[in-house]
VOGU-3710 file (C-alpha; in Angstrom, 3 decimals, decimal comma):
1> xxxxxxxxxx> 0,000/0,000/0,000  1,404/3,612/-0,959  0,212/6,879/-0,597  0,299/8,980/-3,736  1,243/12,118/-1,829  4,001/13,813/-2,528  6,010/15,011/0,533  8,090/18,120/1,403  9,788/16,783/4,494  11,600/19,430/6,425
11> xxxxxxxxxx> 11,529/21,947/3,434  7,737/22,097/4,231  8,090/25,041/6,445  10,051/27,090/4,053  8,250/30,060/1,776  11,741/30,260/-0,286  14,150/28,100/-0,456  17,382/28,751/-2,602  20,900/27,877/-3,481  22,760/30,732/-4,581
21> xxxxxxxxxx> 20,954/33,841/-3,401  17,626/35,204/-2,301  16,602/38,753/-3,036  13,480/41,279/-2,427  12,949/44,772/-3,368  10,027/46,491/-1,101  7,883/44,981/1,667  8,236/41,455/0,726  6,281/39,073/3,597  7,267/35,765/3,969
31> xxxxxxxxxx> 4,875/33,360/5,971  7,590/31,133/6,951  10,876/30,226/7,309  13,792/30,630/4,194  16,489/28,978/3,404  19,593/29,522/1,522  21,727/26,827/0,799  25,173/26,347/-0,088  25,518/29,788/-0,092  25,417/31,727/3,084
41> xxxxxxxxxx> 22,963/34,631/5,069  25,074/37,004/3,970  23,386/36,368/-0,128  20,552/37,155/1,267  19,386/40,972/0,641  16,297/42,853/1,342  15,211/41,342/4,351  14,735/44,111/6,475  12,491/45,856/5,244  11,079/42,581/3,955
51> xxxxxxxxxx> 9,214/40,029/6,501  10,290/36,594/7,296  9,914/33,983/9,771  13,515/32,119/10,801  16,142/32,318/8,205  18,577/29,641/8,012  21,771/30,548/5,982  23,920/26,858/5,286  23,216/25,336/8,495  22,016/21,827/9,127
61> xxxxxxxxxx> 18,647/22,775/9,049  19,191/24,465/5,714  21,106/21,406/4,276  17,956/19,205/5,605  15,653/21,368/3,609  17,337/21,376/0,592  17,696/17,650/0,150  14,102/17,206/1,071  13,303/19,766/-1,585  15,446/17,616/-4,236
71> xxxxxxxxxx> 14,068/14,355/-3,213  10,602/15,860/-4,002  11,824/17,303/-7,275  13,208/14,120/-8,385  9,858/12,158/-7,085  7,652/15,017/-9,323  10,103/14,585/-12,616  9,525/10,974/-12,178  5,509/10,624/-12,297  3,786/9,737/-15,514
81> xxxxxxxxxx> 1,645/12,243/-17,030  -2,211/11,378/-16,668  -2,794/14,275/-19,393  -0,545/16,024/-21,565  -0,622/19,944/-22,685  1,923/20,459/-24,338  1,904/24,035/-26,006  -0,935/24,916/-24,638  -2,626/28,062/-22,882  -3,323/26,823/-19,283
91> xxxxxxxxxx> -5,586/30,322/-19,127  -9,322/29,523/-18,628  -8,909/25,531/-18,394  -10,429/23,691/-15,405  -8,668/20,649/-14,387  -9,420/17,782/-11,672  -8,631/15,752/-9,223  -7,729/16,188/-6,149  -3,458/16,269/-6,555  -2,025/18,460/-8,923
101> xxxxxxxxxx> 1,413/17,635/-10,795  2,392/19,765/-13,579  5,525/19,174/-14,976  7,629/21,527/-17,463  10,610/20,694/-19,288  12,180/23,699/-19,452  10,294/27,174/-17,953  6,778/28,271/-17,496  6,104/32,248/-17,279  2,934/33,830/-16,416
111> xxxxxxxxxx> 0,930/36,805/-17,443  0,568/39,875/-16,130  -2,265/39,258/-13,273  -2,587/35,710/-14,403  -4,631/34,061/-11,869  -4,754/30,036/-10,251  -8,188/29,340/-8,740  -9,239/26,253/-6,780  -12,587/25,718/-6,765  -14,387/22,140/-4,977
121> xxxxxxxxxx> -12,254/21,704/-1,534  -9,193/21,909/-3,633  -6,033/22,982/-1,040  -2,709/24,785/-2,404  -0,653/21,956/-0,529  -1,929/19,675/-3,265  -0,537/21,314/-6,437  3,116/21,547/-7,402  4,493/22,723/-10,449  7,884/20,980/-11,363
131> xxxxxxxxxx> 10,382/22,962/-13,290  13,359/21,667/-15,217  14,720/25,109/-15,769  13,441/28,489/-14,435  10,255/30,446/-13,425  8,783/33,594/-14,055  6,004/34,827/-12,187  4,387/37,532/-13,895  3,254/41,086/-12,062  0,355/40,516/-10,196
141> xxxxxxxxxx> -0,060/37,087/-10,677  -2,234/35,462/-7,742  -0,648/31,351/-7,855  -1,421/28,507/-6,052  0,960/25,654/-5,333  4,984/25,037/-4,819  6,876/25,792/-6,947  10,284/23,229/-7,183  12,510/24,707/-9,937  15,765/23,299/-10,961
151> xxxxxxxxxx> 17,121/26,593/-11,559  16,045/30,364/-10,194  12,226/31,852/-9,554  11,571/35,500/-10,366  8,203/36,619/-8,874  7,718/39,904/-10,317  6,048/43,011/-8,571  2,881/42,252/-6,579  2,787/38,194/-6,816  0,701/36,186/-3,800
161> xxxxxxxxxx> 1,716/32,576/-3,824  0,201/30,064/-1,540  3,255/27,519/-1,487  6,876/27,872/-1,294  9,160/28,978/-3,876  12,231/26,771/-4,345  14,912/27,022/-6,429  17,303/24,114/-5,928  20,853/25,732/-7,847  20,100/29,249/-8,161
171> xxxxxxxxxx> 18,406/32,565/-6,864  15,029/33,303/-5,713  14,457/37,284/-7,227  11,268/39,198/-5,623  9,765/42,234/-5,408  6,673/43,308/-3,123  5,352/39,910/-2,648  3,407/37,640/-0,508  4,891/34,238/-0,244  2,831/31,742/2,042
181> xxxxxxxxxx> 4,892/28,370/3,240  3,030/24,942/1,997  2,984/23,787/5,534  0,784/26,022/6,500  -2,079/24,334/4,549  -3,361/22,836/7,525  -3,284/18,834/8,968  -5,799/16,641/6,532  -5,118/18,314/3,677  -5,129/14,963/1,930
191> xxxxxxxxxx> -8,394/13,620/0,826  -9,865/12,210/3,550  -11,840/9,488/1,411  -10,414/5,975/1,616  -8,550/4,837/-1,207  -6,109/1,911/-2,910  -2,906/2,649/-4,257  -1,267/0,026/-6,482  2,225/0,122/-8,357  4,235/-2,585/-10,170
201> xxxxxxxxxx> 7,330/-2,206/-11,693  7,655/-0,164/-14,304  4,229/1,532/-13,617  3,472/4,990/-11,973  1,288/5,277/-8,641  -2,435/5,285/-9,577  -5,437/5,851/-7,277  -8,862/5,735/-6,830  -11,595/7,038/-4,522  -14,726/5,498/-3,058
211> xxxxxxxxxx> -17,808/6,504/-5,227  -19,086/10,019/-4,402  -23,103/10,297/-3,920  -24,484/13,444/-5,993  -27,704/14,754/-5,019  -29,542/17,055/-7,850  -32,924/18,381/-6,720  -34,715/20,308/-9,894  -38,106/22,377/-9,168  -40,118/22,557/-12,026
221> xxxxxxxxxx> -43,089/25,180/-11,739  -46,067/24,469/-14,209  -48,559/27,540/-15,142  -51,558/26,804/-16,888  -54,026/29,540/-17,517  -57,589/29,661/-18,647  -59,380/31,702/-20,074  -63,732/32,173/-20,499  -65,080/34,332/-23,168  -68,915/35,284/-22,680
231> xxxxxxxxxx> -70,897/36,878/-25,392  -74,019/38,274/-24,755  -76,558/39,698/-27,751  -79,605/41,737/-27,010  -82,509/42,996/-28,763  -82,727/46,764/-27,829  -86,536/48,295/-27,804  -87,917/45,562/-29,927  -86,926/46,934/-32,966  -84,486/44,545/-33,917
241> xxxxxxxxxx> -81,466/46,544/-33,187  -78,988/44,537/-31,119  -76,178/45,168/-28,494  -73,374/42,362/-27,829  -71,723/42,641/-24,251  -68,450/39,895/-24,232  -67,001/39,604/-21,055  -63,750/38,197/-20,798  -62,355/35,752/-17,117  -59,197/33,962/-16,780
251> xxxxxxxxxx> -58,140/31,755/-14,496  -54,540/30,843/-13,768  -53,513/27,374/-11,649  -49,489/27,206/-10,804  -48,371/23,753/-9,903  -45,019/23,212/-7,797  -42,649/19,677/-8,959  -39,490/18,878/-7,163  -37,634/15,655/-8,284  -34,432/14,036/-6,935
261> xxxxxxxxxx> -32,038/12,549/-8,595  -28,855/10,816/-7,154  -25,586/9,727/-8,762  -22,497/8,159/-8,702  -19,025/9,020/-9,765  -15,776/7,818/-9,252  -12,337/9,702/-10,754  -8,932/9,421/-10,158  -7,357/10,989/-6,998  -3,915/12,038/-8,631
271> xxxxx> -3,791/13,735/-11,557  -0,306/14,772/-13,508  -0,216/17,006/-16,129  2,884/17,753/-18,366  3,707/20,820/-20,230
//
């Protein structure tokens, strides 16, 4: 039995992790601890006036961090894609389960106030985009998930990020941002729904979840309306001349449905995507 989550070990605490240098320009807050490995505190600028929780400059708790951070990198890289998107526009697409994996080759780059939204219980602990070179956060850009990049992270002017930023052999560059540390997603951020996990060799974790009862209630409102003409002729004075009165009543009935409907579904727990 395995569990298809992907761990952070001890770098879970961290908002930035880097190798070579970590820089901010402006009130950058950090919600959580950074780390700067093999290079030292002292490549670390901007912090004052920038906000962070402990730093830890190429001590053992750095070094601990680091690995863990490359272990998960290497686990990511590793995964075979469920669905591939390749040269595509992620704007505007909707994608499922519960686990997100995105991998890219070489760099992914936002737009400018580019957007991640999860929608359906969906927790930023869960999603991790896996970089094989470097990433670009555009200005303004409002992302979800950790970001493990082989190389350096630049989160331009006025990014919000809930999960760390880690750049495993280079620099982390930022400028007025808001960083939030993946640990602090909260305890049962995994699906809570039991599940099986099998592998084999040569085969890539896959997972389901118990069926999921949908309830769809639809209230359908019929109107049916009625309506009585009366026509009237009279002879006026007896000399033959004639008056018609119509009067017109109309009667409307509303009737009230409601029907039920319940469903199942099952879908895959883990869901990889590469780019």
């Amino acid at each position: 039995m395995v569990d298809a989550q992907v761990s952070l070990g001890t770098a879970a605490p961290f908002a930035v992790l880097a190798a070579s240098a970590i820089t901010s320009t402006g009130l950058t807050v950090l919600t959580g601890e950074m780390d700067i490995y093999p290079d030292t505190a002292t490549s670390i600028t901007g912090f004052p006036p920038g906000l962070s929780g402990t730093i830890h400059g190429a001590d053992a708790v750095a070094q601990a961090a680091h690995n863990d951070a490359m272990t998960a990198y290497t686990t990511l890289a590793a995964l075979t894609p469920t669905t591939v998107l390749t040269g595509q526009d992620l704007g505007g697409k909707t994608l499922v389960p519960d686990l997100f994996v995105f991998q890219f080759g070489s760099t992914i780059t936002t737009a400018t106030a580019a957007t991640v939204v999860l929608i359906n219980g969906a927790q930023a602990c869960n999603v991790f985009w896996q970089v094989g070179s470097s990433a670009t956060l555009g200005t303004g850009t409002k992302f979800v998930g950790t970001i493990i990049a082989e190389a350096s992270i630049t989160a331009n002017s006025g990014v919000s990020c809930q999960g760390g930023l880690f750049a495993l052999t280079a620099a982390v560059t930022m400028i007025d941002d808001a960083i939030t540390a993946p640990s602090t997603c909260g305890k049962g951020a995994a699906p809570s729904s039991s599940s099986t996990v099998s592998t084999g060799a040569g085969a890539s974790p896959t997972s389901t979840v118990a069926p999921r009862t949908v309830t769809i209630t639809d209230t359908v409102t019929d109107t049916l309306t009625d309506t009585i003409t009366n026509t009237v002729t009279q002879t006026v004075n007896g000399s033959g001349a004639t008056k018609t009165v119509t009067s017109t009543d109309s009667i409307t009935t509303t009737d009230y449905k409601t029907t039920t409907v319940s469903a199942k579904c099952t879908y895959s727990k883990v869901a990889r995507y590469v780019m």
